[in-house]
N, C-alpha and C positions, 0 to 999 in steps of 0.2 A: 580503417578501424573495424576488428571483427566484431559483431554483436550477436549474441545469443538469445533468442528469444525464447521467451517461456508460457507455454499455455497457462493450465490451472497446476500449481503445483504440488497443494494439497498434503505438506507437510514431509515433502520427501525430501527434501535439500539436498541430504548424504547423498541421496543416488542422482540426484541431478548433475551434483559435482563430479561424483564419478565418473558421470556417464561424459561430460563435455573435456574433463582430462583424459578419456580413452580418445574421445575425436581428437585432440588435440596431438597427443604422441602419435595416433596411428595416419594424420594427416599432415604433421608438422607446421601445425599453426599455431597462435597463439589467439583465446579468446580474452579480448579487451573490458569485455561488460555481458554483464546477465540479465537481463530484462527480465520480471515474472509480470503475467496479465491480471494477477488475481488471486484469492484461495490462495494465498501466502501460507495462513497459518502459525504465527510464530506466536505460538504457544512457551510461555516460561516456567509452568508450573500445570498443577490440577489444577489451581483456582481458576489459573487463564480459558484452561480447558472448561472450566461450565459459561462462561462466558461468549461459547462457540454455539451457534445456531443449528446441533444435527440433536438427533435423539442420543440420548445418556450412550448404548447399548453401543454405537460406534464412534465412540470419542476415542481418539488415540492421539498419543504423544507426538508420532514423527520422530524428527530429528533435528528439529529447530532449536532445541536447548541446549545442543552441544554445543554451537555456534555462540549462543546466547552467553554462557558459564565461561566457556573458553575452554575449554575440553577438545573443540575442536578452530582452528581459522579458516574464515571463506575464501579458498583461494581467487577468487575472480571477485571484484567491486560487483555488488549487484543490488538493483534498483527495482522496485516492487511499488505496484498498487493494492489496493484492498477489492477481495471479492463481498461474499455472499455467507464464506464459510472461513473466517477469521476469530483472531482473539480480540474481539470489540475494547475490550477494555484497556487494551496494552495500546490500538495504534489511535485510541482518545486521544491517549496521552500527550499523541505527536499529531496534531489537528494539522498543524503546518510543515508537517514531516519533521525527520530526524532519525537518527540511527539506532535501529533497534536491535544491535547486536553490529559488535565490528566490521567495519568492511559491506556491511548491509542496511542500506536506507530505503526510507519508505518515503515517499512521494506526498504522505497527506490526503485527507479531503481533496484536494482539487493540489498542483502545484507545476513548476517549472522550473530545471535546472540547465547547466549548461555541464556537458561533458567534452573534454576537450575542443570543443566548437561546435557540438552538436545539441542543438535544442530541444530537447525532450518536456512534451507536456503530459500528465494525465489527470483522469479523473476516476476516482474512487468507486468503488459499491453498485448498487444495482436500479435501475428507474422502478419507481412505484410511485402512481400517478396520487396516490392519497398521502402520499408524505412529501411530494417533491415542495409545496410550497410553506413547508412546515421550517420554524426552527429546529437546532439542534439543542434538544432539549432530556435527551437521556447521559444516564451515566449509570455506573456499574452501584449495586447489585441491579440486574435488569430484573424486570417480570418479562415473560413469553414474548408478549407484544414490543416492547423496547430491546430486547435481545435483537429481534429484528430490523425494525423499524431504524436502530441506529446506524446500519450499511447501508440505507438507501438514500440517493440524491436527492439532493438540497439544491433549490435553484439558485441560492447566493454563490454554489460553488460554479454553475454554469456561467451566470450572469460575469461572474469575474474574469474566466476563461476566453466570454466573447470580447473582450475589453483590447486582448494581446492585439500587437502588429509589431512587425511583420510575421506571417505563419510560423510555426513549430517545425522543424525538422520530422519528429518522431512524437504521434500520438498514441497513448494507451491508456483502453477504455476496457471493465470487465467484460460488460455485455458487448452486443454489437449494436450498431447506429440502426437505428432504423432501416429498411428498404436496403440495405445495403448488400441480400440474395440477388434485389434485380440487376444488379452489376456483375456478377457472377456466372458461374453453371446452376443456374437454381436447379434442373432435372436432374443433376447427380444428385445435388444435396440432397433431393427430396425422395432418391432412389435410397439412399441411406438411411434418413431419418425422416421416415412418411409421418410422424409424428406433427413434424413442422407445418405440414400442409397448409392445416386450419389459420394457425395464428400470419401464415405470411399471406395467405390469400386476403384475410381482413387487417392485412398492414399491420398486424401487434407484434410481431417477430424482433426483438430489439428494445432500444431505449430512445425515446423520441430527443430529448436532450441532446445526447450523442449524436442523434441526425441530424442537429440544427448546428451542434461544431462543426462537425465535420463539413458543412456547408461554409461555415464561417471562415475556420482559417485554413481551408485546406490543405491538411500538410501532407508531403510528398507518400509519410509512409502512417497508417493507424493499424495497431495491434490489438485483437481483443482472444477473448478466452468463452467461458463460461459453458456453452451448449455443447462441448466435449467432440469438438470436432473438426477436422483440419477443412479449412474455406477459405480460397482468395478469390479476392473480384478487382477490378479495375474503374474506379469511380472516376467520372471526367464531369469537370464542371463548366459551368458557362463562361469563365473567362479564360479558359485553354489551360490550365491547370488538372494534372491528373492525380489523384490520392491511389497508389497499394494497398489495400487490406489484404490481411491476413490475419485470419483466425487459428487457434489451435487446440488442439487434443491435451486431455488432462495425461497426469505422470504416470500411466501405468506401460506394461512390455507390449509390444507389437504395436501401440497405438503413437500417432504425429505428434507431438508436443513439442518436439524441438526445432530453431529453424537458425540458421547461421548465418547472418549477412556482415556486407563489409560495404562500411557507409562510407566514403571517404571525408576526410575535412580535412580543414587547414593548418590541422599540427600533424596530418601524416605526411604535407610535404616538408614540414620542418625535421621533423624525426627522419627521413628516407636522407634530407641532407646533413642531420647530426650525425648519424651512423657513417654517411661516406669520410665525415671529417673526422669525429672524434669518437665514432663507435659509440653511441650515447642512444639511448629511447626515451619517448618522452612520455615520463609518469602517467597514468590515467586519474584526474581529480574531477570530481565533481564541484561546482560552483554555483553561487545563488545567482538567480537569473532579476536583472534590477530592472526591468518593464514590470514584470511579476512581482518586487515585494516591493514595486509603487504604488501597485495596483489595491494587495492586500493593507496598506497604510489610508489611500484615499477611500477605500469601501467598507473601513472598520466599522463607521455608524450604520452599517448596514448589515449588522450579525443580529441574528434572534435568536431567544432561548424558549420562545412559548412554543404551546404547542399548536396555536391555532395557525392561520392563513398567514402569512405574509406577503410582501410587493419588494417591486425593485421598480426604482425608478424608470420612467419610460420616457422615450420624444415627446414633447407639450407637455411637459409638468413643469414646474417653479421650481423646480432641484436641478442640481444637475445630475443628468444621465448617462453622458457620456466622461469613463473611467479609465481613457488611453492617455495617458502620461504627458505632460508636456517635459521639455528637456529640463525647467529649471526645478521642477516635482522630482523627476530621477536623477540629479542632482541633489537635492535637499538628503533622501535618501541612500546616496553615497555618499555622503558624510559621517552619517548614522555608523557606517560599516568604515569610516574610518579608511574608502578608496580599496575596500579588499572582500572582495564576493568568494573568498574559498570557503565552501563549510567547514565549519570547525568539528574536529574531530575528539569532539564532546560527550561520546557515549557513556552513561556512565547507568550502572544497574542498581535499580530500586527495587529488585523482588527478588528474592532468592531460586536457585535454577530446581528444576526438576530431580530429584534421585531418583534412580531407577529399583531401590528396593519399596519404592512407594506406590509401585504398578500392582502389588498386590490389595493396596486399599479398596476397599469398593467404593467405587465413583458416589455411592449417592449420598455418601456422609460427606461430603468436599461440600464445601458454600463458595460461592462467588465471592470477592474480592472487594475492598469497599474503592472507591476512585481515589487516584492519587495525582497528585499533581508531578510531574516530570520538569527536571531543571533545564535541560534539553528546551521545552517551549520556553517557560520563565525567562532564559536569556533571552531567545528570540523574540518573543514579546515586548521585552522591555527596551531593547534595541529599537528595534522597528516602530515601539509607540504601539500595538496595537494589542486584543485582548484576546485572551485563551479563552474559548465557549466553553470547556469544561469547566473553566474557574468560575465563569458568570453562571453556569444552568447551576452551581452548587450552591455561591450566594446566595441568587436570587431565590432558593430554596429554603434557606435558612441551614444549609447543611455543614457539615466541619470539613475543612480543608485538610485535609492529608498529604502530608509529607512523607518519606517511607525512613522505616531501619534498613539497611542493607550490610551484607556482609562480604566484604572484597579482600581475595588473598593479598601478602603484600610482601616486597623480596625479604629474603634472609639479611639481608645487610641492616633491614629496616625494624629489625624485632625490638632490640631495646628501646626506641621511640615508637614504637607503635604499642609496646606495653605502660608505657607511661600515660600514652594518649588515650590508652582503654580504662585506664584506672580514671583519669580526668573525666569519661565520658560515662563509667558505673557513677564517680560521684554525681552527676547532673542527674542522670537516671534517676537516682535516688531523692533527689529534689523534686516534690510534686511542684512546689509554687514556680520554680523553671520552664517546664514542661508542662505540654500541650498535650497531654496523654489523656485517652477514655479509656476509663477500667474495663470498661466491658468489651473494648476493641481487642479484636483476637490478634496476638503478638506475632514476627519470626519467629521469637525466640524464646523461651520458657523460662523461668526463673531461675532452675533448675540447670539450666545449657548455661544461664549467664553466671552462674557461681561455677561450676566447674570452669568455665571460662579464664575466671577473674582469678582463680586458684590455680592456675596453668603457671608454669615455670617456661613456655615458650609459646604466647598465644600471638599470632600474626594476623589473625584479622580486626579492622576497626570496627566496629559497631556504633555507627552515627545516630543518633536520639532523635526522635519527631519532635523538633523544636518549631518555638512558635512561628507560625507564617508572618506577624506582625512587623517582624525585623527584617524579614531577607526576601518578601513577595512585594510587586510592586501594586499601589491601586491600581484596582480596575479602571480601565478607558474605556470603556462603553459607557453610552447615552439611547435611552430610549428616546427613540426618535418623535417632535412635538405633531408631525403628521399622524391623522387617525389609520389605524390598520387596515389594508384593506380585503375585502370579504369577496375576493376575486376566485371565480371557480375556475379552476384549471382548465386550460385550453389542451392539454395531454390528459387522454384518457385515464379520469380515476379507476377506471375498472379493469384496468387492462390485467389479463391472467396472466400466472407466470407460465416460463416458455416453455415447452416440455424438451424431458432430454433424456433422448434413447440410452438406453446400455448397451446396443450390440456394437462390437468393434465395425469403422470405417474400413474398407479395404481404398487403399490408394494404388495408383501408380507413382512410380519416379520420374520426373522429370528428366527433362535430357542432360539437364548436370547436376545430377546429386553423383555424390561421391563416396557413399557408403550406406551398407545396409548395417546397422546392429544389433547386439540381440535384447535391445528396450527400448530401442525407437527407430523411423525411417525419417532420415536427414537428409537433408540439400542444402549445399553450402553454396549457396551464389547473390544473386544480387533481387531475390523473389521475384523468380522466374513465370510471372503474372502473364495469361496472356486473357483474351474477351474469349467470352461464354462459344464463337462460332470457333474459336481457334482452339478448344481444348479437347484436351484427347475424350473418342468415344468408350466410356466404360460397361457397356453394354451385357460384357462379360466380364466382370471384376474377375481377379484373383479370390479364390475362398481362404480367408482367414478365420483358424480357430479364437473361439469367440476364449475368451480371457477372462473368466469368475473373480473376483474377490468380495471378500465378506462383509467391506460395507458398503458394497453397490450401492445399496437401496440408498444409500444418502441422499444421491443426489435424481432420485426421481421427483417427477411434478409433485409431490406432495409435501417436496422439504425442497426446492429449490428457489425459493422467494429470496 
């Protein structure tokens, strides 16, 4: 199975797809899956965009909402974690993953799925040692402080993580694991990016969390992103187990971002023997991993929405602390699912997409977006038994639950019933004592759009009404827990600074089997051609690579890369 890996991608989708259908024709492969590390971006609108953690002055669209509207399809299944530099309020939504546009899923806070046989774990966002033992306790509109604070790890998501057995196939992590240069060529890196020096010499270079998985279930291969630059090392652990890292370079031309591997598993000897019998391949699906939503079912009483200190149970407590499954637990929960772990292909849009005559707006009259609650979780919630943190941090707030209006094209065959059904759906509108509406909530849609609408002689979208949560949201299942909180300082450094991260392009070499150079990235298509720190080529006299400007560099300098 070929897989794609993706640095930080930072809103470029279009040309990422590009770029792996030029490998693909000019190499005559076919890529299986897309992995991104991070700085996804998938932005649906402005609103999503103030939602994003850079200065106003370099917010841009991308091309994420082509995907998103359907204007464009993702030709390759591809699977995403969240960075640093995301639309906060869109992947809330999906605290337990879910498809944020066809063909494209997000991983979640912390998650695990199976792809054709292959075990993929990761975890989200970025280590900061003053939030890690925090609940998750924002939601949109952010102020500054929660704009950020909502990417960074939460130790409920680690604690759950260490719980798996047996190890992940494939882990992906933003940042990097702690210490994981000293597995490496640390003097190249440090030839490239003397920036780093500081933080690796006093051990801050990373995310300690990620250090402590990465010990835990050590899996064969971790991917991370973030510091903008291509890094492999070869981690070997104390019971003969070696982990691949590989880090990568963000989306821009001349720089490493991309990397192509071919993992084998156990449906490409069935497909290698479909093909010889009946010429057949065997679909690539994604599937919910049931170690993993045992795990998220038995540690539900163990979500916080405050913002102070939280615990996780540890060895010698009167709880139990150990969260690894017994058979007749992940039983109870394949019943739940009814014997069928395929994710359902439930995508469905609650925010209207981007237009592009709307780029002449000025950014600063756009307001952030109020939280919405997405059906996407709600199912999975309500399956599983367990609760949505965004639906608890709104509650316990006293805040209004928001359901969305949305507007989704619908065929020509469908028009005469979808005009009766918009007439059924103006009458409700029109019903205050119905409806769960606040006057002063800013609409899609104008009153104005809805009477020309309603007065249409061929109007094909439905327009569904913020009805009341009362009838179609399940209660909450969370309990605060009767143990007192505890007021435990972190054993991870609360101070630790964030990492700095040069702008000058990496010069690499090629490996002895990369298979092409092209004109937006430098690729190797093999099986991460990893060797140790004594065995790697001396780059003593790089290649000079012209250095490569773009206008919102400055984004991601120490000063905005928290």
């Amino acid at each position: 199975m070929k897989i794609a890996i993706e640095g930080c991608a930072h809103g470029e989708l279009e040309k990422i797809y590009d770029l792996i259908g030029s490998i693909q024709k000019e190499q005559n492969i076919t890529v299986d899956l897309l992995i991104c590390c991070g700085d996804f971006q998938s932005t649906r609108n402005l609103q999503d965009l103030q939602c994003m953690a850079v200065p106003q002055k370099h917010l841009d669209m991308c091309s994420f909402y082509k995907y998103y509207s359907g204007e464009k399809s993702a030709p390759i299944l591809t699977l995403f974690i969240g960075g640093n530099h995301e639309a906060s309020n869109y992947l809330q939504e999906l605290p337990y993953g879910g498809w944020v546009a066809p063909n494209i899923y997000y991983l979640g806070y912390a998650g695990v799925v199976d792809c054709n046989g292959i075990r993929i774990g990761g975890i989200s966002g970025i280590f900061k040692g003053h939030d890690f033992l925090k609940g998750r306790f924002e939601f949109p509109p952010y102020d500054e402080g929660s704009k950020r604070s909502v990417y960074h790890q939460r130790q409920i998501d680690v604690f759950r993580l260490r719980q798996l057995t047996p190890t992940v196939d494939v882990m992906l992590s933003h940042d990097w694991p702690r210490g994981v240069t000293r597995h490496g060529n640390e003097t190249q890196l440090l030839r490239f990016k003397p920036a780093f020096r500081e933080d690796i010499e006093s051990n801050r270079l990373g995310s300690a969390p990620c250090e402590d998985l990465l010990r835990k279930l050590q899996p064969p291969y971790w991917f991370a992103a973030h510091l903008h630059c291509k890094f492999a090392a070869l981690v070997s652990h104390s019971e003969g187990n070696v982990t691949k890292f590989l880090a990568l370079d963000k989306c821009l031309p001349k720089r490493r971002f991309l990397q192509i591997l071919d993992i084998p598993t156990a449906c490409d000897d069935e497909e290698k023997k479909g093909k010889k019998d009946n010429d057949v391949s065997t679909p690539v699906r994604l599937k919910y991993d049931l170690e993993w939503l045992t795990i998220l079912n038995l540690t539900n009483h163990l979500i916080s929405i405050r913002t102070s200190n939280g615990y996780m149970p540890g060895e010698g407590s009167d709880e139990r602390f150990n969260f690894t499954p017994t058979e007749e637990e992940k039983a109870k929960v394949m019943e739940r699912f009814n014997n069928d772990l395929t994710i359902p292909d439930n995508f469905v849009r609650i925010a209207e997409s981007y237009q592009p005559d709307e780029g002449a707006m000025d950014m600063r009259s756009v307001e952030q977006p109020q939280a919405f609650l997405n059906p996407q979780t709600t199912s999975f919630c309500d399956k599983l038994n367990i609760d949505d943190p965004l639906q608890l941090a709104m509650l316990m707030t006293g805040k209004k639950l928001n359901t969305s209006t949305y507007v989704d094209p619908q065929p020509e065959t469908n028009k005469k019933e979808n005009q009766q059904s918009m007439n059924n759906e103006m009458s409700r509108l029109s019903n205050a004592d119905e409806l769960d509406v606040d006057e002063n909530e800013e609409s899609h849609v104008t009153d104005d759009e809805r009477k020309d609408e309603t007065e249409a002689a061929n109007i094909s979208p439905i327009i569904q009404p913020k009805l009341s949560l009362s009838s179609v949201l399940p209660q909450p299942k969370w309990r605060q827990p009767d143990a007192q909180e505890s007021d435990l300082s972190t054993t991870l450094n609360d101070s630790t600074p964030n990492c700095s991260v040069a702008s000058n392009p990496t010069p690499q070499k090629m490996g002895n089997n990369s298979t092409s150079t092209l004109s937006e990235s430098v690729l190797a298509v093999d099986d991460l051609n990893l060797s140790s720190p004594r065995q790697q080529t001396d780059l003593a006299n790089p290649t000079p690579v012209k250095k490569f400007k773009r206008r919102n560099e400055t984004i991601y300098t120490r000063g905005d890369s928290d």
